[in-house]
C-alpha positions as CSV (number, residue, x, y, z in Angstrom):
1,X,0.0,0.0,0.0
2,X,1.4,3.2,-1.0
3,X,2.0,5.6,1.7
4,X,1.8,9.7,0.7
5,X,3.2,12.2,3.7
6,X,1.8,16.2,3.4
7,X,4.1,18.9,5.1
8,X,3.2,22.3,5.9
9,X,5.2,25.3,6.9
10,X,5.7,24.2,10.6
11,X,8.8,25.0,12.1
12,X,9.0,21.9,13.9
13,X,8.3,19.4,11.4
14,X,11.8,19.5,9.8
15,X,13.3,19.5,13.5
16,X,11.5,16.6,15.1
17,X,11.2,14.5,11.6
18,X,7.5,14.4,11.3
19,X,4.9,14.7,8.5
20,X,1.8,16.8,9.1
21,X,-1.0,14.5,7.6
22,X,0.2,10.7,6.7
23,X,-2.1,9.2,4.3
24,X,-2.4,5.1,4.0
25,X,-4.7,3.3,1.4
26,X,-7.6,5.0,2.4
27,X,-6.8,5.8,6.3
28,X,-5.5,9.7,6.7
29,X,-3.7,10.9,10.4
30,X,-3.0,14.3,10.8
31,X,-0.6,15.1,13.8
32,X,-0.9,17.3,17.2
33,X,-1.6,20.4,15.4
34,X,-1.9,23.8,17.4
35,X,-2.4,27.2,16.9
36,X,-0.3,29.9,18.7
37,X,-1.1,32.6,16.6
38,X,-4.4,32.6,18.0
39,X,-5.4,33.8,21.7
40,X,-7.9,32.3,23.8
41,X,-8.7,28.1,24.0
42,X,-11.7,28.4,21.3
43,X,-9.9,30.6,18.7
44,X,-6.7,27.8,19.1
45,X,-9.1,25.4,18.7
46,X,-10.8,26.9,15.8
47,X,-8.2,27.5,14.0
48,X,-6.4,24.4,14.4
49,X,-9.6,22.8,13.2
50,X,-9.2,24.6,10.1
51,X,-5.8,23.3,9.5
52,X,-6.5,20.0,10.0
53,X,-9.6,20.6,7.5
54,X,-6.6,22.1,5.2
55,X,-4.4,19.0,5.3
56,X,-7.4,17.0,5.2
57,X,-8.5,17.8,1.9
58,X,-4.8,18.2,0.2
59,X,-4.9,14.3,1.5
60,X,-8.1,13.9,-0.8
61,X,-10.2,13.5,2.7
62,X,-12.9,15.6,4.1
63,X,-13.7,16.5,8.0
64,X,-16.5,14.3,7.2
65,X,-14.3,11.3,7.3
66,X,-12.6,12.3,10.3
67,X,-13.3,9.5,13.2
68,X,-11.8,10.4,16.2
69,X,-10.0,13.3,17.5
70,X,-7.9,13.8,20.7
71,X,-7.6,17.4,22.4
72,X,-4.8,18.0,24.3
73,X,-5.6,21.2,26.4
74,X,-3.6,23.2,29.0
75,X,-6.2,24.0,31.0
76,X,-9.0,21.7,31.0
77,X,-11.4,24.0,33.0
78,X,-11.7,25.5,29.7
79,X,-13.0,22.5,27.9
80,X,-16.1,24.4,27.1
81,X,-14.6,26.8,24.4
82,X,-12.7,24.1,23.2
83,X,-15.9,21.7,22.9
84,X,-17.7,24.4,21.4
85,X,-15.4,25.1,18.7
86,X,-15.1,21.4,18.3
87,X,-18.7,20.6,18.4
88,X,-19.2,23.7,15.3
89,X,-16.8,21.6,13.1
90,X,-18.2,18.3,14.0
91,X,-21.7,18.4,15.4
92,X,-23.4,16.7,11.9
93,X,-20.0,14.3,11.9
94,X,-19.8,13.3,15.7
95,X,-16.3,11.5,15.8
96,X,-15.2,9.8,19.0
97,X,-12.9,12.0,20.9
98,X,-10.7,12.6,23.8
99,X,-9.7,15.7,26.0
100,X,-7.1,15.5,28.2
101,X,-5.1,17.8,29.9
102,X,-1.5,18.4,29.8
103,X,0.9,20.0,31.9
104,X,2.2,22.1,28.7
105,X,2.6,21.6,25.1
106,X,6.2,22.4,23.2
107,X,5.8,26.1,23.6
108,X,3.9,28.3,26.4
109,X,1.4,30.2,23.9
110,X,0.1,26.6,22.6
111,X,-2.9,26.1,25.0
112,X,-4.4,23.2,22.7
113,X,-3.1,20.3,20.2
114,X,-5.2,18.3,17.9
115,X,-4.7,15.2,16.6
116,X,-7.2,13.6,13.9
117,X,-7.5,9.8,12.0
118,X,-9.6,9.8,8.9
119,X,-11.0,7.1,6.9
120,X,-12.0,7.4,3.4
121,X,-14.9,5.1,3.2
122,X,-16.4,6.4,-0.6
């Protein structure tokens, strides 16, 4: 099975060795992906969403094909502006999730990571 990796302009893809979005026969995974550009949990999360939607699609997948998602969140006694940004992308798509809490992510303005596993079943 042929295996297709999609980078973006992270800086820490080149310097950890990772890949964005690895896509596998019809499966896609799309790394922890944050946001620190944004401030506040639900514009983090809203915006990661969007990059994950971004590198879903190069990957020929939709957010509609996404089945699980895991939050990693700094401060989990905000999980309601991240579940609310999460449930706007997701509400007609209702993946299985997680949200856990973290003591920190790589860098201090990162208060959420994403992660996401698609399958392509059409």
């Amino acid at each position: 099975m042929a295996r297709q990796n999609f980078s973006t302009d992270s800086p820490f893809e080149p310097v950890v060795g990772y890949s964005r979005a690895v896509r596998v026969g019809n499966q896609v995974f799309v790394t922890g992906t944050t946001a620190p550009e944004e401030l506040g949990e639900y514009a983090q999360t809203a915006a990661i969403l969007r990059k994950i939607e971004a590198v879903l699609r190069r990957a020929g997948a939709e957010l509609r094909h996404v089945v699980r998602t895991r939050m990693f969140v700094t401060d989990i006694s905000r999980w309601e502006d991240i579940g609310r940004a999460h449930r706007e992308f997701f509400a007609d798509i209702l993946p299985c999730t997680t949200m856990v809490e973290v003591k920190a992510l790589i860098d201090p303005s990162m208060l959420v990571e994403i992660e996401a596993d698609a399958i392509i079943a059409d």
